[in-house]
C-alpha positions as CSV (number, residue, x, y, z in Angstrom):
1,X,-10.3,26.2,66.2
2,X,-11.4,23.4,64.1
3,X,-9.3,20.6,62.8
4,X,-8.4,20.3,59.2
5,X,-7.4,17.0,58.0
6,X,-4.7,18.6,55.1
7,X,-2.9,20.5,58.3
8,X,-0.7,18.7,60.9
9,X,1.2,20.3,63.4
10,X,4.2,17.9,65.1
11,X,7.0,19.5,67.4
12,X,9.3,16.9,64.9
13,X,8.6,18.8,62.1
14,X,9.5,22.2,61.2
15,X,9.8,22.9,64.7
16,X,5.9,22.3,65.0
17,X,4.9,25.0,62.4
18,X,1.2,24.3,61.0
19,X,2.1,22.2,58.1
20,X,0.5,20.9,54.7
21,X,0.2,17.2,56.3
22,X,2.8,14.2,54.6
23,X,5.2,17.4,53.4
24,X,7.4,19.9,55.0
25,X,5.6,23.2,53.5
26,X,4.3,25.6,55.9
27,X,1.6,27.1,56.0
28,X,3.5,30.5,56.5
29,X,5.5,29.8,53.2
30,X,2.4,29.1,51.0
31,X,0.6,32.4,52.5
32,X,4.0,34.1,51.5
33,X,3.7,33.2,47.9
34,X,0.3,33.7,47.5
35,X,0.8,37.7,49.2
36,X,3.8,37.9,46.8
37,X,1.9,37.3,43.7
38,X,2.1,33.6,43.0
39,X,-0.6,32.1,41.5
40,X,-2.4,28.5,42.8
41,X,-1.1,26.9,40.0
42,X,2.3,28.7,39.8
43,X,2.8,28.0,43.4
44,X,1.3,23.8,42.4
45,X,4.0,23.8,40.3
46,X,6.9,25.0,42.3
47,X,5.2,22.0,44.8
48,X,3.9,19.3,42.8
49,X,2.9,17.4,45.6
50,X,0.4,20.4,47.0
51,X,-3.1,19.9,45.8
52,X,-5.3,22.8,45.8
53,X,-7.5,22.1,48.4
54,X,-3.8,21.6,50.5
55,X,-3.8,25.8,49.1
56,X,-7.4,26.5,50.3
57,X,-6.8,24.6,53.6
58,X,-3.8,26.3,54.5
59,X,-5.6,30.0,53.9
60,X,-8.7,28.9,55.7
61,X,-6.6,27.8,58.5
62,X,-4.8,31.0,59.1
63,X,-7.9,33.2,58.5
64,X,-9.1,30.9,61.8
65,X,-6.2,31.4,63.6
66,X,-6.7,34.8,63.3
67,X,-10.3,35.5,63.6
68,X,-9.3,33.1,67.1
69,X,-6.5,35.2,68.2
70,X,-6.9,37.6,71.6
71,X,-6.4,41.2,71.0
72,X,-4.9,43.5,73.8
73,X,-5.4,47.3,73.7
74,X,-3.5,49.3,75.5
């Protein structure tokens, strides 16, 4: 997978869950607001500190996480 500079994950933070780097938003939780509706900006304004490239980066990163993750049919 390839690194992204807005992403950090640290065992000391949020039990080292991918993170928007210098904050303590997942990943996970912005991907949960965006699948519940929120817009970029409504979700900007819940977390002023978020950019959106910080929004961008943290879809992109899942979709790679994803497209790296190992499949097993049974």
């Amino acid at each position: 997978m390839k690194k992204y500079e807005n992403i950090e994950m640290n065992p000391d933070i949020m039990f080292g869950k991918p993170v928007i780097k210098n904050t303590r938003i997942t990943v996970e939780h912005i991907l949960r607001k965006l699948s519940g509706g929120m817009t970029i900006e409504e979700i900007m304004v819940d977390h002023p500190r978020l950019t959106r490239d910080d929004i961008y980066a943290a879809q992109a990163f899942a979709a790679d996480y994803l497209a790296d993750e190992q499949i097993a049919f049974g």
